[in-house]
N, C-alpha and C positions, 0 to 999 in steps of 0.2 A: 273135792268133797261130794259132789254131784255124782262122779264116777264110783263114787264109795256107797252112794243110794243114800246120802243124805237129802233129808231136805232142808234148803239153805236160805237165807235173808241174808241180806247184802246193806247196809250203810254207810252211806257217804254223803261228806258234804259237798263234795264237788267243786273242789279249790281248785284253782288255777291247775295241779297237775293233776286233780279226778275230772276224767274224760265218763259221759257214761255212753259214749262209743264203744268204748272197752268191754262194757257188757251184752252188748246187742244182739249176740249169738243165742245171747241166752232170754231174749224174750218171749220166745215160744215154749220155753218148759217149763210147765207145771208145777217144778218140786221146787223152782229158784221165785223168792221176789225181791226187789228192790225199794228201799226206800231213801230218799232224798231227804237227808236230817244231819245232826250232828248230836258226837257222843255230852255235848255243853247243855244239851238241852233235857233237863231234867224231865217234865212231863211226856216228852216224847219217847223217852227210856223205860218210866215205869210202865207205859202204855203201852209198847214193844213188847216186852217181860210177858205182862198179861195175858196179850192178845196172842202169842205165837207159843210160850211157853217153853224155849228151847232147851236141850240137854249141856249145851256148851254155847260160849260165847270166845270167840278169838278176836282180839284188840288190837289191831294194825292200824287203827286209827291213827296219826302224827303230820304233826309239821315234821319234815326229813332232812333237809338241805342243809349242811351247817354253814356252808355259805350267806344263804339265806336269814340263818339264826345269828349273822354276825353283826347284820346291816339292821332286822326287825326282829328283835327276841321275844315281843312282847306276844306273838301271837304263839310263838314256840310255850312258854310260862302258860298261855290260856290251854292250849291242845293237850300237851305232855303231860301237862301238871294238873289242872283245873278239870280239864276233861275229862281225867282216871278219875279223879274223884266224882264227878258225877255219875259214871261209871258205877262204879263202886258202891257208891250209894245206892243206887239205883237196885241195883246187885243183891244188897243186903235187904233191903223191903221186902224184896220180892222173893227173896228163899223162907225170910222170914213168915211170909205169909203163906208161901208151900209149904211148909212143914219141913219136920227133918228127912223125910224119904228124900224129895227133890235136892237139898243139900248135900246127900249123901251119894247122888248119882251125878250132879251138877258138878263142872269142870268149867274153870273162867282162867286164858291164856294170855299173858302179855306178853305182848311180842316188843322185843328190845333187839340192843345193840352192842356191841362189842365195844363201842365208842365210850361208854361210861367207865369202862378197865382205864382210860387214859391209853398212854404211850408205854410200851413194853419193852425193856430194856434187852430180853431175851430170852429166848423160850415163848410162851405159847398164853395166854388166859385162862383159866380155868372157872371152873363154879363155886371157886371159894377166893378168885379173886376182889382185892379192893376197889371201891369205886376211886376213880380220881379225875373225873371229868375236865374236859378243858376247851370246853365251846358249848356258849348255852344250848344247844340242842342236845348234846350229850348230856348235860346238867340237867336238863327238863326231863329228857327220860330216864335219869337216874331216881330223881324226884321223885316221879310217877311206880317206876317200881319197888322206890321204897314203902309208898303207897299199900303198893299191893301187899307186899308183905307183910305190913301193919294191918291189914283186914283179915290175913289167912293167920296172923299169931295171935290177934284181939279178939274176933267176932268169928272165927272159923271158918271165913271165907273158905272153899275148895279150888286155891286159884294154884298155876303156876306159873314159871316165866321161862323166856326163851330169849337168849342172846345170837344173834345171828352175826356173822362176818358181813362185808360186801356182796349185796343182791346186784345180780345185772340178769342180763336175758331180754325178748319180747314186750312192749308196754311200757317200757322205763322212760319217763320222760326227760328228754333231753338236755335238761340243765346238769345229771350225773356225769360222770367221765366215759364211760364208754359210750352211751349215744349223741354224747358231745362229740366225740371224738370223729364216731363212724360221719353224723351229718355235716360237720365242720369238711372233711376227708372228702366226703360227694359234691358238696357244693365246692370244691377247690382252694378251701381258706387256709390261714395256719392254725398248725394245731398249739396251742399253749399249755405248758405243762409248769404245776407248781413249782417254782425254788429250781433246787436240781435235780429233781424227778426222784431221787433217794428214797422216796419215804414208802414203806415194804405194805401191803394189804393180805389178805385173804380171802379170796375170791371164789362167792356162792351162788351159783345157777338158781334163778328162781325158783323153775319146778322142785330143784331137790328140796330147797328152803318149804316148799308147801310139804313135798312126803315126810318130812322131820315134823312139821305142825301137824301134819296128821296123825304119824306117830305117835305124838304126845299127849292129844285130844286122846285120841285109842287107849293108850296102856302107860300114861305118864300118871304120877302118885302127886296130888293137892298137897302142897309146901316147898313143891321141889322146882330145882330150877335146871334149866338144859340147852349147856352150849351147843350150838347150830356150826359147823362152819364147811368150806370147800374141798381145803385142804390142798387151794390152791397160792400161796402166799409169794409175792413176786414184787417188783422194785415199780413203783407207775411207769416207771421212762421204758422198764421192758415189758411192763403191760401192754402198752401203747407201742411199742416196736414191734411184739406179737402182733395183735390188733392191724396194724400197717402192712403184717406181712399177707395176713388172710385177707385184708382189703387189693392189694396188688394182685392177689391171687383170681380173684372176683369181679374186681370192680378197676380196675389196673387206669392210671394217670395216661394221659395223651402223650406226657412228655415225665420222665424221673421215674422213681418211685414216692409211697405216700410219707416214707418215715422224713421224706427230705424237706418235707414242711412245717417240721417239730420248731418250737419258738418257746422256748425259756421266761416266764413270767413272772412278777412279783408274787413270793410264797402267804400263804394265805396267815394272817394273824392265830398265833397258837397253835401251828399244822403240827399233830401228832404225829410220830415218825414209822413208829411200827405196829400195825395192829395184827394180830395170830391169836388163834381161836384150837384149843385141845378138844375136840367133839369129841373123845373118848367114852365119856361118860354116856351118853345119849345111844353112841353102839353098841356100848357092853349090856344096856338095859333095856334098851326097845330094838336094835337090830336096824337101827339108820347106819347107813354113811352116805356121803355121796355119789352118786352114779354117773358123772361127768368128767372127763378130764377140763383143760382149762383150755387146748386145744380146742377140744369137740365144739364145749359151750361157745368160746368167740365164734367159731367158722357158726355153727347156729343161729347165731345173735347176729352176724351180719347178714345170714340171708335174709333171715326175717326183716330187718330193717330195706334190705333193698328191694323187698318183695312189697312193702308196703309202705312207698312214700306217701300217698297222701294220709294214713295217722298222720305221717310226721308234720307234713303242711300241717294239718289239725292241732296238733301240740303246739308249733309252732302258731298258730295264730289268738293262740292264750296269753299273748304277751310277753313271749320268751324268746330272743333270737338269737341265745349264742354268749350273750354281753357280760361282763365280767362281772360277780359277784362277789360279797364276802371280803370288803376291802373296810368294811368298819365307817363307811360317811351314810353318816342318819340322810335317812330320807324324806323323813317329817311324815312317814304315810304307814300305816300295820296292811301288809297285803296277805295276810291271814283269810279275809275272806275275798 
């Protein structure tokens, strides 16, 4: 957005996987600022609103992990759910008190997931598929984007939404599968893959996921919603056997290769089997697809990663080393904040 000569503000709360390492490049420019808050904090939003007075607001706010949502949901129910609405609210004072001009240029984007379509029996998801969530995280931002919708058909919010596939790429913190995968691969461990690795995804390069939100910001129409996806849809076990081939390529074992470290693990409770995403709609109308093959993106994604271990030490040292999540045993503690 920067590169587009926007000027941008940046929020986050800074949870266990918001590094604001990740931003540092950007403290010498003028047109970006940062603030340290969360979208839960009403007075902080309508103050934000005021004081900045922006044309667009994109929502990537979230707890993410559904691993994570399986062990502590409650923080997932506060962020997804709770937090849209303070959002939202927030949202609404504040056009209210712009006037109609500002509502009628004003664009507010929620950024979602493919994961609330549920499990896809065949074929692809579309923008008029049903919700049928089945992991509270996918439930929470189903929630949340019914939300929005309920703002943009009641109060004329100017909002839209965006269902995205599988994000990987640059900055992913490491409890995901692919930079699980790559730092488990360098450090020499096994790699553990759910159940029998069956279960199919569609797999979206970060950067392209941000030119489709840009996209959309640009020339997407307030009530509409627009599947995001790769276009890369593959089995994990031969995610991960790609993955392994460009690791040997790179980064190659003393002794074997990396796929020979694969280790079969118990399948995650409720693990959806097939997720596919129809972007159709989104090309035909703003002129997105993706620009990546699923090649290019891995062999990318691993050099970055081995160009920059210590992120990873960094990420790593937020309390995350690897450890199996998502197995359903309360842990008596919300690690939301």
């Amino acid at each position: 957005m920067l590169d587009a000569g926007w000027h941008v503000l940046s929020l986050d709360k800074l949870t266990y996987a918001g590094l604001r390492e990740n931003l540092s490049p950007l403290d010498e420019c003028d047109r970006h600022c940062f603030v340290h808050g969360s979208i839960n904090d009403a007075a902080l939003m309508g103050r934000l609103l005021k004081q900045h007075r922006p044309l667009a607001i994109v929502n990537l706010a979230a707890e993410s992990h559904v691993d994570r949502s399986i062990d502590t949901p409650e923080s997932f129910v506060e962020t997804n759910v709770m937090g849209v609405f303070t959002l939202l609210e927030a949202v609404r004072a504040y056009l209210a008190e712009s006037g109609e001009l500002a509502s009628s240029t004003f664009r507010f984007l929620q950024v979602s997931t493919d994961e609330v379509f549920g499990s896809v029996e065949s074929g692809a998801f579309t923008e008029e598929s049903a919700f049928r969530p089945n992991s509270p995280y996918a439930a929470s931002k189903a929630s949340g984007d019914c939300l929005v919708r309920a703002y943009h058909r009641t109060y004329g919010l100017p909002a839209m939404i965006s269902y995205c596939s599988n994000n990987y790429g640059p900055f992913q913190f490491p409890e995901k599968l692919i930079p699980l995968m790559i730092s488990k691969a360098l450090a020499g461990k096994p790699l553990p893959i759910y159940g029998d690795g069956r279960h199919r995804r569609d797999w979206l390069h970060v950067a392209d996921h941000c030119t489709a939100l840009e996209a959309i910001i640009d020339a997407g129409t307030a009530g509409e919603v627009y599947n995001i996806g790769g276009g890369c849809c593959v089995e994990n076990l031969e995610l991960v056997r790609r993955l392994c081939a460009t690791l040997d390529r790179l980064a190659p074992r003393t002794s074997g290769e990396h796929f020979d470290a694969i280790s079969h693990v118990e399948d995650r409770p409720g693990h959806d089997r097939h997720y596919e995403i129809d972007h159709s709609k989104i090309t035909a109308l703003l002129g997105w697809r993706p620009s990546r093959t699923l090649e290019e993106g891995l062999e990318e994604t691993v050099r970055w990663y081995l160009d920059n271990g210590p992120w990873i030490e960094i990420a790593h040292s937020r309390g995350y080393e690897g450890q199996r999540l998502g197995l359903g045993v309360l842990s008596g503690a919300n690690d939301g904040d």
